[in-house]
mmCIF file of the N, C-alpha and C atoms, coordinates in Angstrom:
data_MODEL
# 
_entry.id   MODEL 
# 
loop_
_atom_site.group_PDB 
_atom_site.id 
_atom_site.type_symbol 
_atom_site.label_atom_id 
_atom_site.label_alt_id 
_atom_site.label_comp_id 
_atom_site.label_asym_id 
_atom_site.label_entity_id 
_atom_site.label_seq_id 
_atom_site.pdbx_PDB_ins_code 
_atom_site.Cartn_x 
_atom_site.Cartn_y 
_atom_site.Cartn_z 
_atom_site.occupancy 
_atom_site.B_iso_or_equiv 
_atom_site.pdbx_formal_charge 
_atom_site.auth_seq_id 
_atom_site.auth_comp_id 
_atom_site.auth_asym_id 
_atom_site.auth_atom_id 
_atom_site.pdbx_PDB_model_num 
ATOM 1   N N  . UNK A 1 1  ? 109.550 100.900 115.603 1.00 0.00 ? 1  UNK A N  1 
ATOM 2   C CA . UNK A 1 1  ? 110.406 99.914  116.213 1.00 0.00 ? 1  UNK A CA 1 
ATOM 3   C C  . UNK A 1 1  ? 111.468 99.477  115.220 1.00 0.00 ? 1  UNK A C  1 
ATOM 4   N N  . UNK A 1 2  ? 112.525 99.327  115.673 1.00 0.00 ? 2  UNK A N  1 
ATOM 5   C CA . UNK A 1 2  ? 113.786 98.515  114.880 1.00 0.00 ? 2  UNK A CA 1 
ATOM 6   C C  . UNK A 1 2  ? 113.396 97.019  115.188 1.00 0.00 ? 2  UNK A C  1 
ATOM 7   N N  . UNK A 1 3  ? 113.212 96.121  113.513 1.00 0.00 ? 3  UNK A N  1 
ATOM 8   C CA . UNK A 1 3  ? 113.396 94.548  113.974 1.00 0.00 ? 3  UNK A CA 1 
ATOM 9   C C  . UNK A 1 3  ? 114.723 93.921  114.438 1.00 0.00 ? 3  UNK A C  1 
ATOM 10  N N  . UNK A 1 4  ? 115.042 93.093  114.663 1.00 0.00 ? 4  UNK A N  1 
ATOM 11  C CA . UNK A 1 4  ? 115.905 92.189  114.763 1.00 0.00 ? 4  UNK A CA 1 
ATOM 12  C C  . UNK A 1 4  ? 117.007 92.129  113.463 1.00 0.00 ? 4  UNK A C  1 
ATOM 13  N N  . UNK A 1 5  ? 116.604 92.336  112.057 1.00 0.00 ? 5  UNK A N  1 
ATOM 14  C CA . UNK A 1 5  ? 117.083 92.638  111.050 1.00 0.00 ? 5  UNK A CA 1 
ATOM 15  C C  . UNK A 1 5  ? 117.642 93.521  111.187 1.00 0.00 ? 5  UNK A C  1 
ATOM 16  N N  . UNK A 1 6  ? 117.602 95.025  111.874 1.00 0.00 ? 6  UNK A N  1 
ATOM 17  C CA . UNK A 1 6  ? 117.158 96.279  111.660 1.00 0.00 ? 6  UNK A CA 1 
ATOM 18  C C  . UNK A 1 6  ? 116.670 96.900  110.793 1.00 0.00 ? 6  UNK A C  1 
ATOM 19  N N  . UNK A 1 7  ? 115.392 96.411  110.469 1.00 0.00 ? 7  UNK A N  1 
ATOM 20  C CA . UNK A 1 7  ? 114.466 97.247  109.574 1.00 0.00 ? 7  UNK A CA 1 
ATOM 21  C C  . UNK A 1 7  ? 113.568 98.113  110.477 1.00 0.00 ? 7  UNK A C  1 
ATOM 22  N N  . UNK A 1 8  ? 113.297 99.658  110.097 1.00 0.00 ? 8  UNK A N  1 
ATOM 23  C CA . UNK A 1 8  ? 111.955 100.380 110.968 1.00 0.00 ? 8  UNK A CA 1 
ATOM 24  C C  . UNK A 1 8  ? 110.976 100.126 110.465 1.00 0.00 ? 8  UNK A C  1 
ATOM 25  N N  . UNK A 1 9  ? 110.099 99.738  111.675 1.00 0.00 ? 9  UNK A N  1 
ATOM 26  C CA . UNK A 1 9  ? 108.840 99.274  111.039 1.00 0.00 ? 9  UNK A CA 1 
ATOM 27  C C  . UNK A 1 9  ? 108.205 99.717  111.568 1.00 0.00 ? 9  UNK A C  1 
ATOM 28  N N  . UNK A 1 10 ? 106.559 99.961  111.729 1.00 0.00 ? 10 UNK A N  1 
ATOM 29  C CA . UNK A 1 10 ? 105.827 100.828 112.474 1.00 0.00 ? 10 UNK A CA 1 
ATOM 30  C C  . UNK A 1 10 ? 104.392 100.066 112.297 1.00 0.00 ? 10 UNK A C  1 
ATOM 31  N N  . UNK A 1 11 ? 104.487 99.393  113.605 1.00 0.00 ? 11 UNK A N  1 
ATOM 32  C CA . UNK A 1 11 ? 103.354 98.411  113.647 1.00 0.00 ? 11 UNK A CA 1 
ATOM 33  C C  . UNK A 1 11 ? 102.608 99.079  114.689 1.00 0.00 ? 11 UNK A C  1 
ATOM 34  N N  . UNK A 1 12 ? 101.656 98.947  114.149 1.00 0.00 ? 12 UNK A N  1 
ATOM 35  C CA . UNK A 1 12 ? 99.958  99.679  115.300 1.00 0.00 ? 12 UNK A CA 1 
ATOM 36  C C  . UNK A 1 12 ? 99.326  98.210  116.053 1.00 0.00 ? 12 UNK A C  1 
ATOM 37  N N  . UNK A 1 13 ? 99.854  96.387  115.896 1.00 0.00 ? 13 UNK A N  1 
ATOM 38  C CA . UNK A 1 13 ? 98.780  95.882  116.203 1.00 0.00 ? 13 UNK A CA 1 
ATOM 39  C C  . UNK A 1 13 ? 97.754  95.564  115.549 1.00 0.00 ? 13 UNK A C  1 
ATOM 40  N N  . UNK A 1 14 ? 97.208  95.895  114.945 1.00 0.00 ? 14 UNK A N  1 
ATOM 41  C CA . UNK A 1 14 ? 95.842  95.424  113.672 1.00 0.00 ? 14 UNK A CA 1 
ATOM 42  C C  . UNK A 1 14 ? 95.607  95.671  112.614 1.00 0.00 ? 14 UNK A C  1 
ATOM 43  N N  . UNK A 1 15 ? 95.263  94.100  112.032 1.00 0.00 ? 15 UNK A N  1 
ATOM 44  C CA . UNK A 1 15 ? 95.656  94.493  110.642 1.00 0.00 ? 15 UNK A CA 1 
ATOM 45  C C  . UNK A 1 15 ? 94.133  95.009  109.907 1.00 0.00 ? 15 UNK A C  1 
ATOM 46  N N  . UNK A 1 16 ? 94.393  95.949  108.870 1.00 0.00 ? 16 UNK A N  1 
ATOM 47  C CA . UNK A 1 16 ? 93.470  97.035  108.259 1.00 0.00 ? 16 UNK A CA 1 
ATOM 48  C C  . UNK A 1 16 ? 93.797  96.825  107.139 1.00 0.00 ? 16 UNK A C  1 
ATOM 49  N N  . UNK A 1 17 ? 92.882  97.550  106.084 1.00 0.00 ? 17 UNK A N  1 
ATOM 50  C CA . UNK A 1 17 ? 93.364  97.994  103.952 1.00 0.00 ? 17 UNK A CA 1 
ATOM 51  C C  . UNK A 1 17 ? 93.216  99.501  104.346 1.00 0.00 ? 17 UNK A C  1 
ATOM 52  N N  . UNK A 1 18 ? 94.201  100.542 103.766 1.00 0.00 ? 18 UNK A N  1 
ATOM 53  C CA . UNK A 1 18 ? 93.861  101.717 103.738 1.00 0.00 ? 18 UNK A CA 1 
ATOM 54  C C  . UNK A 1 18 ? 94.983  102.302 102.961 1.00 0.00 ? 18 UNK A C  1 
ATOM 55  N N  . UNK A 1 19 ? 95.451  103.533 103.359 1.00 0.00 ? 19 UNK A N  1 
ATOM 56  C CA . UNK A 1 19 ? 96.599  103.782 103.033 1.00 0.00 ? 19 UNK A CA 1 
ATOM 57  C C  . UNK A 1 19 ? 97.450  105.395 103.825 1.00 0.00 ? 19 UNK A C  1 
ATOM 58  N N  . UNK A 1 20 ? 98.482  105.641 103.762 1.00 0.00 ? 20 UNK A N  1 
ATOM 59  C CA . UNK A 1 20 ? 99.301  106.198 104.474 1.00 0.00 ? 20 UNK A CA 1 
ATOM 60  C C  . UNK A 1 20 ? 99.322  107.609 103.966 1.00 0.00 ? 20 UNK A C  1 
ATOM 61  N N  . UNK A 1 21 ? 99.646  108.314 105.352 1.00 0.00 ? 21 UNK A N  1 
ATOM 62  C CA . UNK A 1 21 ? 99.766  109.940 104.683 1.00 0.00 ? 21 UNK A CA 1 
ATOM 63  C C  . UNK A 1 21 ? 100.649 110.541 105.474 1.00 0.00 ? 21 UNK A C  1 
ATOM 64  N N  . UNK A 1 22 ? 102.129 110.620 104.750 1.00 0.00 ? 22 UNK A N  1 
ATOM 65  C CA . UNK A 1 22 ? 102.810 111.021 105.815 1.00 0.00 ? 22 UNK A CA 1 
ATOM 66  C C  . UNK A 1 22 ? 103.834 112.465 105.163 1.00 0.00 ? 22 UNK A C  1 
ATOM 67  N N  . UNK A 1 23 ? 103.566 113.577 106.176 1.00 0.00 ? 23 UNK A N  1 
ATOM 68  C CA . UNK A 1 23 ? 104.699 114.933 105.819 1.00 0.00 ? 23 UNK A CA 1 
ATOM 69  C C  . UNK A 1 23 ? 106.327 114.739 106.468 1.00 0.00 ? 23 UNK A C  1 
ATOM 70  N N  . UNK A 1 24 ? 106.888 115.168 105.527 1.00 0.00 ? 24 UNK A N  1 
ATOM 71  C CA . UNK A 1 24 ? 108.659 114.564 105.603 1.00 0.00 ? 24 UNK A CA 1 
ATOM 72  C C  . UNK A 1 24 ? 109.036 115.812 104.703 1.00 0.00 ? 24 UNK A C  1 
ATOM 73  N N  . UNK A 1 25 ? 110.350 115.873 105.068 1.00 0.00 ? 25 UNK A N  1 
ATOM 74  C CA . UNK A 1 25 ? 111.550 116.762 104.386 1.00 0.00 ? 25 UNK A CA 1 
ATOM 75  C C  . UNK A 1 25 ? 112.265 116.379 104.042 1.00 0.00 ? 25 UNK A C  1 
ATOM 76  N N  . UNK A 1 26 ? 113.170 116.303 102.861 1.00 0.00 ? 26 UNK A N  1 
ATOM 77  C CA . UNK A 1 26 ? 114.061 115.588 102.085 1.00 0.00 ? 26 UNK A CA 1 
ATOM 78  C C  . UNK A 1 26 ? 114.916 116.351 101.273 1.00 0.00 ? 26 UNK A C  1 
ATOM 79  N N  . UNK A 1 27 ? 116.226 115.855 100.564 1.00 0.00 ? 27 UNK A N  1 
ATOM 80  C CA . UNK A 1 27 ? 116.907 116.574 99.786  1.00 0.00 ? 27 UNK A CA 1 
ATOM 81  C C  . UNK A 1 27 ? 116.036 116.224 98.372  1.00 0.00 ? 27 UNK A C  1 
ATOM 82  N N  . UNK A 1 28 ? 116.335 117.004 97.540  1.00 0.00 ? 28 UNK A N  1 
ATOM 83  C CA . UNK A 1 28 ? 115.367 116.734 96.090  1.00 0.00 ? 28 UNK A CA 1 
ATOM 84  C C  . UNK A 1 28 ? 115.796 116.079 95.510  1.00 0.00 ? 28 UNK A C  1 
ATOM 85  N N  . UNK A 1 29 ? 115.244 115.183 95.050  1.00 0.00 ? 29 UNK A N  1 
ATOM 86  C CA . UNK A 1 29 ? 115.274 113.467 94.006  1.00 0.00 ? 29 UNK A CA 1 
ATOM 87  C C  . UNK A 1 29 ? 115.910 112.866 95.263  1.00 0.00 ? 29 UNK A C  1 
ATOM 88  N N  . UNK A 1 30 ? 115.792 112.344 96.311  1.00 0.00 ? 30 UNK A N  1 
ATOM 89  C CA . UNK A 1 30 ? 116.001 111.943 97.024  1.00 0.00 ? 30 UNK A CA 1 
ATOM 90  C C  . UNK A 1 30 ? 114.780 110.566 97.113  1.00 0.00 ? 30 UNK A C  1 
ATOM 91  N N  . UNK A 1 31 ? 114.924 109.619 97.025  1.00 0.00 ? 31 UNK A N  1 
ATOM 92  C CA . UNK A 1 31 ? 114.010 108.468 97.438  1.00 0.00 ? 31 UNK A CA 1 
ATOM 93  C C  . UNK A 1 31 ? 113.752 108.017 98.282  1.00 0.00 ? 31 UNK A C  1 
ATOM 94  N N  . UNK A 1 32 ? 112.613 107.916 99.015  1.00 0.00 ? 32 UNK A N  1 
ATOM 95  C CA . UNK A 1 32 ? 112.305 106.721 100.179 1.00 0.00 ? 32 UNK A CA 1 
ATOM 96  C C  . UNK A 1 32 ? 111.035 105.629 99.541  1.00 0.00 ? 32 UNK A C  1 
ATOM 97  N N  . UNK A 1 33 ? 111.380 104.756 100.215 1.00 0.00 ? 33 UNK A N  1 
ATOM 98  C CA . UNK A 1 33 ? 110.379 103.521 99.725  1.00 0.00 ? 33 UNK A CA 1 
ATOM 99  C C  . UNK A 1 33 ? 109.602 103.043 101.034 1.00 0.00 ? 33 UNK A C  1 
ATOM 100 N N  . UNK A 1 34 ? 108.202 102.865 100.539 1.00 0.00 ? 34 UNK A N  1 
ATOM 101 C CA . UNK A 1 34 ? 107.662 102.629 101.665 1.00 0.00 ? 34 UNK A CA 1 
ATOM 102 C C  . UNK A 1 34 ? 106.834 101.210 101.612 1.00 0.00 ? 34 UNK A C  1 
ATOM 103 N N  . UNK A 1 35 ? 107.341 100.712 102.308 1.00 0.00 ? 35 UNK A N  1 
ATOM 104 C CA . UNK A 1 35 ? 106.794 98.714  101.854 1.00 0.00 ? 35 UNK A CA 1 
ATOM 105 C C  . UNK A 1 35 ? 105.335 98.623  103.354 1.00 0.00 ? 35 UNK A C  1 
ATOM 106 N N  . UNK A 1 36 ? 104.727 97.401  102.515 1.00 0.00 ? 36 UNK A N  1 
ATOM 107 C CA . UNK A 1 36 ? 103.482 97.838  103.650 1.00 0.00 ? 36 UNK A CA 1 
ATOM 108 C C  . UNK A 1 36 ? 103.515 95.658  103.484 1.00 0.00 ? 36 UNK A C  1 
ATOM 109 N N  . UNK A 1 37 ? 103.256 95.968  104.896 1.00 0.00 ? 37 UNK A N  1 
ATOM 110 C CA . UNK A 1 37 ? 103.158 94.156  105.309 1.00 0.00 ? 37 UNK A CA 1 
ATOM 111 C C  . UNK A 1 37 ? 101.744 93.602  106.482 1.00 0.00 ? 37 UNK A C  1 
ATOM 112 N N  . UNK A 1 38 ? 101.329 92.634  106.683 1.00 0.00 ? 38 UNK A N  1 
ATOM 113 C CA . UNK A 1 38 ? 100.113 92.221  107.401 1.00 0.00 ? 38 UNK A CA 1 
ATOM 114 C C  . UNK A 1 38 ? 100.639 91.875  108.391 1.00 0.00 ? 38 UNK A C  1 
ATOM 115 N N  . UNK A 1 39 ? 101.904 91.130  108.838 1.00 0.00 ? 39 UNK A N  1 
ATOM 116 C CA . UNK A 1 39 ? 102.011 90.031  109.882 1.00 0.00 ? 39 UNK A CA 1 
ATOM 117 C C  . UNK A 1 39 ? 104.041 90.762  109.749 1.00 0.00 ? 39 UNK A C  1 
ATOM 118 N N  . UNK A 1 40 ? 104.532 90.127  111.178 1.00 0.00 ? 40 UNK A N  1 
ATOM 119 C CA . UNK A 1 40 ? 105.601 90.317  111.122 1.00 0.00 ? 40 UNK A CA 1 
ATOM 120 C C  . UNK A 1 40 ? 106.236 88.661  111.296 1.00 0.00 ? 40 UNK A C  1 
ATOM 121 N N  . UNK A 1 41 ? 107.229 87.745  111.312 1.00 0.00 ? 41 UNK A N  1 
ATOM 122 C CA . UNK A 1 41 ? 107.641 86.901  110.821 1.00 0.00 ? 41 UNK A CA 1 
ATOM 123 C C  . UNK A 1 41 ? 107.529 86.804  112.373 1.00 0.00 ? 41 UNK A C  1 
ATOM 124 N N  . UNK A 1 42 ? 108.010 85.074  113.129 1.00 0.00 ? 42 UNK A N  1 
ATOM 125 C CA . UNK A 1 42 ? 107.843 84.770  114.291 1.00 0.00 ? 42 UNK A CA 1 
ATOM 126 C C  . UNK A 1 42 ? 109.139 85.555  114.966 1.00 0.00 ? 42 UNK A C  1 
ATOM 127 N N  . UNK A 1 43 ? 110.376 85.799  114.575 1.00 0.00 ? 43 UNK A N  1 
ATOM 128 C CA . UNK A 1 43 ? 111.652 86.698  115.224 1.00 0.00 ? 43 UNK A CA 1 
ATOM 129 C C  . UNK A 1 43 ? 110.954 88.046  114.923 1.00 0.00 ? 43 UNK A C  1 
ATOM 130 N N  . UNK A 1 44 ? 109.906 88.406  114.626 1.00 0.00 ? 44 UNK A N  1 
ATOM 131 C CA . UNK A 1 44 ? 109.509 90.158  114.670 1.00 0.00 ? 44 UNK A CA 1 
ATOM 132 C C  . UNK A 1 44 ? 110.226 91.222  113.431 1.00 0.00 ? 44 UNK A C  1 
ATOM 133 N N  . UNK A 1 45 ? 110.919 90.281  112.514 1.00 0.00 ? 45 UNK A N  1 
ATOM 134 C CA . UNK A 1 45 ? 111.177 91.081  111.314 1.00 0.00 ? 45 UNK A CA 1 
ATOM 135 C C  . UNK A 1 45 ? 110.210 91.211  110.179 1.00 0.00 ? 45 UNK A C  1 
ATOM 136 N N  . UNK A 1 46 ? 110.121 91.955  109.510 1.00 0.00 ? 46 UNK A N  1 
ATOM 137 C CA . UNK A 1 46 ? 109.598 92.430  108.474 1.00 0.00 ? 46 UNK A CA 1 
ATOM 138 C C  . UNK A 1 46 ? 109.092 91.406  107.297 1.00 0.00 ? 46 UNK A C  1 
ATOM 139 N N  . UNK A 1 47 ? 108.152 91.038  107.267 1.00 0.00 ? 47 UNK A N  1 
ATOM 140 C CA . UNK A 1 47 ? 107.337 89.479  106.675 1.00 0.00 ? 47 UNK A CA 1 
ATOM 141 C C  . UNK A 1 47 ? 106.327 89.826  105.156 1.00 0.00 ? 47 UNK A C  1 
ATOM 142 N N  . UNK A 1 48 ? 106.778 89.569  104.048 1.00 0.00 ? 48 UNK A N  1 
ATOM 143 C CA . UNK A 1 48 ? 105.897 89.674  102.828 1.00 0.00 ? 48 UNK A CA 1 
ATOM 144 C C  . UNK A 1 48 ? 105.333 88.355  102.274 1.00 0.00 ? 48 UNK A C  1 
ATOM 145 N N  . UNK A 1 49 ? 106.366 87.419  102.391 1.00 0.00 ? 49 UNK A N  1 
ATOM 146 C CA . UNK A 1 49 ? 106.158 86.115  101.765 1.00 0.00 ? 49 UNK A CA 1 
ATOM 147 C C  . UNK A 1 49 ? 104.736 85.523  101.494 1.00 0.00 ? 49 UNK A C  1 
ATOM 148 N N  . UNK A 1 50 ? 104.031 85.664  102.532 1.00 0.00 ? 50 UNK A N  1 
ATOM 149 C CA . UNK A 1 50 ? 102.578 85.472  102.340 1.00 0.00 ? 50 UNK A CA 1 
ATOM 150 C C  . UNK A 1 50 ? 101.474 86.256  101.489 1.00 0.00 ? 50 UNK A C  1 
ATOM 151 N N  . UNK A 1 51 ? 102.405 87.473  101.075 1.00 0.00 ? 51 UNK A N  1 
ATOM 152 C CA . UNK A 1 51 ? 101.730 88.841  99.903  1.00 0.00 ? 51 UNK A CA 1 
ATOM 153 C C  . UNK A 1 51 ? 102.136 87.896  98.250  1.00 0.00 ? 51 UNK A C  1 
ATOM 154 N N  . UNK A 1 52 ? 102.593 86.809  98.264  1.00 0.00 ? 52 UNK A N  1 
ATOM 155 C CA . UNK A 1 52 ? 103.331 86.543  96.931  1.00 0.00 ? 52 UNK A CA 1 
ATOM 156 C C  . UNK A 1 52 ? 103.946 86.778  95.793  1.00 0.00 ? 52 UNK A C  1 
ATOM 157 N N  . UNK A 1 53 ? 103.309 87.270  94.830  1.00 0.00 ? 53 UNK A N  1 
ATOM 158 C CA . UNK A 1 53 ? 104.033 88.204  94.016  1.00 0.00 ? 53 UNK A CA 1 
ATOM 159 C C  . UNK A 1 53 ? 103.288 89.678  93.926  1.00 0.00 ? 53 UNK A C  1 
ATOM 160 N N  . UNK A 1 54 ? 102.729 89.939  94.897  1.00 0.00 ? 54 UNK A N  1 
ATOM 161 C CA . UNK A 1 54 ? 102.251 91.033  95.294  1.00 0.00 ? 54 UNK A CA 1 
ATOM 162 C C  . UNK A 1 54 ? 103.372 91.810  95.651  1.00 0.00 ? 54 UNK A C  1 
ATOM 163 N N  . UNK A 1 55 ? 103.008 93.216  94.606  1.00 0.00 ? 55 UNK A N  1 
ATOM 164 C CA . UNK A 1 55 ? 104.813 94.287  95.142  1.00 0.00 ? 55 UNK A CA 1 
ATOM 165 C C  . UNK A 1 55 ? 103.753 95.487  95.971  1.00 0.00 ? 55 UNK A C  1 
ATOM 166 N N  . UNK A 1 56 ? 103.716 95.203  97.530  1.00 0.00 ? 56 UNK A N  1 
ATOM 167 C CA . UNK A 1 56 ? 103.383 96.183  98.366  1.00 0.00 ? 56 UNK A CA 1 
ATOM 168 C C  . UNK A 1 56 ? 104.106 97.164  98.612  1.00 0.00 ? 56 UNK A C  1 
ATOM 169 N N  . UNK A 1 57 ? 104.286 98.274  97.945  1.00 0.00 ? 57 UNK A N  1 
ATOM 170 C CA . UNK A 1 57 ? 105.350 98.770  98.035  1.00 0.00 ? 57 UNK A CA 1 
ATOM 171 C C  . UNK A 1 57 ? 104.884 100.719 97.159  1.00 0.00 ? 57 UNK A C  1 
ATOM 172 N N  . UNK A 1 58 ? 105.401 101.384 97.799  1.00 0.00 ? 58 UNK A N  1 
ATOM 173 C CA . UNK A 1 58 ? 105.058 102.729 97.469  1.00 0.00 ? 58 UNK A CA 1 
ATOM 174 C C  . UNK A 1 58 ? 106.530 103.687 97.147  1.00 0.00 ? 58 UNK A C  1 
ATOM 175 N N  . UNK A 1 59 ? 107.011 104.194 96.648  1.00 0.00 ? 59 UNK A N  1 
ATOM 176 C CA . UNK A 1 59 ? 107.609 105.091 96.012  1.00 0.00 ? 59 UNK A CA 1 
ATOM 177 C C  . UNK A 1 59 ? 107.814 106.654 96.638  1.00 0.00 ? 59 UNK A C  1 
ATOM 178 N N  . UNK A 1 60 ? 108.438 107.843 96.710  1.00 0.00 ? 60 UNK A N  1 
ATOM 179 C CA . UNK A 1 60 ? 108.238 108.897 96.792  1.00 0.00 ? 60 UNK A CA 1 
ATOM 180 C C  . UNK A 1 60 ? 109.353 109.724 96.463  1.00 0.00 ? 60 UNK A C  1 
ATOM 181 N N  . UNK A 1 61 ? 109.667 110.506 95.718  1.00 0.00 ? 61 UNK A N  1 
ATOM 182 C CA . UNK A 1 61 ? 111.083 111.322 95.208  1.00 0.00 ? 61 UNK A CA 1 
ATOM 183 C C  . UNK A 1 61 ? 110.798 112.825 95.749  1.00 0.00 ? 61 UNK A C  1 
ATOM 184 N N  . UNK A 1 62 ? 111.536 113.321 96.291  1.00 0.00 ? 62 UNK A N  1 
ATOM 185 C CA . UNK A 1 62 ? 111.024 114.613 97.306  1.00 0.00 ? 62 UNK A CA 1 
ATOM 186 C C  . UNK A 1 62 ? 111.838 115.400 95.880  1.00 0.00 ? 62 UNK A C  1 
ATOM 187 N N  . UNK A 1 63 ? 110.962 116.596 96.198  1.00 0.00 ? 63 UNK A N  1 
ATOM 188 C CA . UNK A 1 63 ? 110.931 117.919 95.295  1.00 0.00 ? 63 UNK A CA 1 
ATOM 189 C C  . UNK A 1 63 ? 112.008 118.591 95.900  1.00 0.00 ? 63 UNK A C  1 
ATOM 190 N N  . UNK A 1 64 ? 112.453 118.545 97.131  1.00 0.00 ? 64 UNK A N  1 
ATOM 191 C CA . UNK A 1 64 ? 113.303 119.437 97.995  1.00 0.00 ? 64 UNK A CA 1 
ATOM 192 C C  . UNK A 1 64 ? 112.827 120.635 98.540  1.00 0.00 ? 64 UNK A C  1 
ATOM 193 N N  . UNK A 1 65 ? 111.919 120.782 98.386  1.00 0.00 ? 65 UNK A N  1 
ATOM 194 C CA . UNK A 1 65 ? 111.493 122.213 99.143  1.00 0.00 ? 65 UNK A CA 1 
ATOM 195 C C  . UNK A 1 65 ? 110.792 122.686 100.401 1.00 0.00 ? 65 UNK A C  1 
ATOM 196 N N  . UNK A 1 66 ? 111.033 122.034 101.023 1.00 0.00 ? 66 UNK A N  1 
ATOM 197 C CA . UNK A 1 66 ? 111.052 122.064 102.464 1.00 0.00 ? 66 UNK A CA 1 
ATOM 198 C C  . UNK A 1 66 ? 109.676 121.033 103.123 1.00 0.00 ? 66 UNK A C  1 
ATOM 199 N N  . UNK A 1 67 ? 108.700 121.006 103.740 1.00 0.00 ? 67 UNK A N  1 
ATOM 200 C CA . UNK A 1 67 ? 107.529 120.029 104.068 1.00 0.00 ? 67 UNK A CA 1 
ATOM 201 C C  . UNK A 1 67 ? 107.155 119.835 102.946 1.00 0.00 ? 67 UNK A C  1 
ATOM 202 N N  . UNK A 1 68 ? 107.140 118.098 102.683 1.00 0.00 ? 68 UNK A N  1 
ATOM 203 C CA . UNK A 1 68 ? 106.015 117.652 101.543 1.00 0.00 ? 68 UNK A CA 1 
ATOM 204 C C  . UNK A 1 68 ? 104.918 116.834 102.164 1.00 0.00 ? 68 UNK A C  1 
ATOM 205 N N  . UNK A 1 69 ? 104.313 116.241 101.650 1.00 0.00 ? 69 UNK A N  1 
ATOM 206 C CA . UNK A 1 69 ? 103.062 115.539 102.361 1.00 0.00 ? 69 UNK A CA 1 
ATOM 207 C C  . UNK A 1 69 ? 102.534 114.582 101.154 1.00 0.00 ? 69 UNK A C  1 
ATOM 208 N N  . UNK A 1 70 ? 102.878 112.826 101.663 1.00 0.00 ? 70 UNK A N  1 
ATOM 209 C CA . UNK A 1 70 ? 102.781 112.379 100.535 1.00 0.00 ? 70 UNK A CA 1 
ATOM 210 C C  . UNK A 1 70 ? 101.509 111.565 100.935 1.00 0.00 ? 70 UNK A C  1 
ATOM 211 N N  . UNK A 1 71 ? 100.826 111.160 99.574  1.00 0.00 ? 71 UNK A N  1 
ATOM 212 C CA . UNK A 1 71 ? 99.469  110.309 100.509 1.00 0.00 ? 71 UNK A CA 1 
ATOM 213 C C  . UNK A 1 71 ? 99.395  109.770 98.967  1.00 0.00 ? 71 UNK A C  1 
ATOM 214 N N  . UNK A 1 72 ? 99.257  108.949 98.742  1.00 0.00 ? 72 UNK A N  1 
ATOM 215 C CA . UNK A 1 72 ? 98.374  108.178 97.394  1.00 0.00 ? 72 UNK A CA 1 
ATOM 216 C C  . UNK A 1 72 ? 97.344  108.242 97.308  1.00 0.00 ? 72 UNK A C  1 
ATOM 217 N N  . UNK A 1 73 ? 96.922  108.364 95.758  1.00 0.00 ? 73 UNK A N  1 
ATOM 218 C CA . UNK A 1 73 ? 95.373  108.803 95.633  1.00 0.00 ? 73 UNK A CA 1 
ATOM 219 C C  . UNK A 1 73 ? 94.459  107.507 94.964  1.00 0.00 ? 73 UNK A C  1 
ATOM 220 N N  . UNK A 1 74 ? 95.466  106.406 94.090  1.00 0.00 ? 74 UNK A N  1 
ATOM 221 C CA . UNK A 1 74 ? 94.500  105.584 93.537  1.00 0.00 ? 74 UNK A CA 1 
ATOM 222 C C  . UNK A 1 74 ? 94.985  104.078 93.761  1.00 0.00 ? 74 UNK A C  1 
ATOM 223 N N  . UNK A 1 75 ? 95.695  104.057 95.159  1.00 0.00 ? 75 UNK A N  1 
ATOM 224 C CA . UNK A 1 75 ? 96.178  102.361 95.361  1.00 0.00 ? 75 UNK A CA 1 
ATOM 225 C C  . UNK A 1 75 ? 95.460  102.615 97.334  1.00 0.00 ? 75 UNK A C  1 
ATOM 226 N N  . UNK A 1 76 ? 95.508  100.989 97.426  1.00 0.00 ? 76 UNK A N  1 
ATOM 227 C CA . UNK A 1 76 ? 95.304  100.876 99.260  1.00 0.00 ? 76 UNK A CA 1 
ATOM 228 C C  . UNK A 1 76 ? 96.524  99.907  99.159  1.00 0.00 ? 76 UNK A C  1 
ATOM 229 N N  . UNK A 1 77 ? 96.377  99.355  100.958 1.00 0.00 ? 77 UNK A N  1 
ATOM 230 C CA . UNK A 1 77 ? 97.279  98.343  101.035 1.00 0.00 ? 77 UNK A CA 1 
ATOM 231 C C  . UNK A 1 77 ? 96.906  97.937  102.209 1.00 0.00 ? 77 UNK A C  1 
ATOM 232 N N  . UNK A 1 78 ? 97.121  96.630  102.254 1.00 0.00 ? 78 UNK A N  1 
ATOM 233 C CA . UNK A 1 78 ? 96.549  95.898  103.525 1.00 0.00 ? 78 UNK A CA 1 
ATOM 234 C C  . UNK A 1 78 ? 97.723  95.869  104.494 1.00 0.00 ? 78 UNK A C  1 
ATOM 235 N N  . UNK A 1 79 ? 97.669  96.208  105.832 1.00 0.00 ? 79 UNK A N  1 
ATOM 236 C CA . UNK A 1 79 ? 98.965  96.413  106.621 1.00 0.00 ? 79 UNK A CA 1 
ATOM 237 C C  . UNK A 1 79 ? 98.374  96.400  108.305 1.00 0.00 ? 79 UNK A C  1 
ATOM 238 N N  . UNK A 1 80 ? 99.409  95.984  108.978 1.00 0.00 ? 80 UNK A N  1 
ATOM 239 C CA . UNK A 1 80 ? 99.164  96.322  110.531 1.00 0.00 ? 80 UNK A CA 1 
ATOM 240 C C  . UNK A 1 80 ? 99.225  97.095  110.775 1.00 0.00 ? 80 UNK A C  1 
ATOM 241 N N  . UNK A 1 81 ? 97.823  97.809  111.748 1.00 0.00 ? 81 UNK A N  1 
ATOM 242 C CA . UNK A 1 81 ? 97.663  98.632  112.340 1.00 0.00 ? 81 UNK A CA 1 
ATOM 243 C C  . UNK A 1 81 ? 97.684  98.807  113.716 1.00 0.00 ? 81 UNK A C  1 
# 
């Protein structure tokens, strides 16, 4: 879903700890950031404030070579599912 902000966000409904595994194609050194949140704010945008100085937040620099598949091996994150 696009918020109101326009941020994409991809809310399942319930909130869980786990973590994400997702295959994507990219140009190489190319960055995406992937932020993980519990609750969305009362206008339906994208809500951390209650994480505090908690940086929920994941990283990924694509190699460029066609399907990658990124999944973290030694963090979770608490997020709606």
């Amino acid at each position: 879903m696009i918020t109101p902000k326009g941020e994409r966000v991809f809310d399942l409904g319930q909130n869980i700890t786990g973590w994400v595994k997702l295959k994507l194609k990219g140009k190489r050194n190319t960055a995406i950031r992937i932020r993980h949140a519990e609750v969305l704010d009362q206008e339906g945008n994208f809500y951390t404030e209650n994480l505090r100085a908690a940086k929920a937040e994941d990283t990924y620099i694509f190699k460029g070579e066609g399907m990658e598949t990124y999944e973290p091996s030694f963090t979770f994150h608490g997020f709606s599912m």
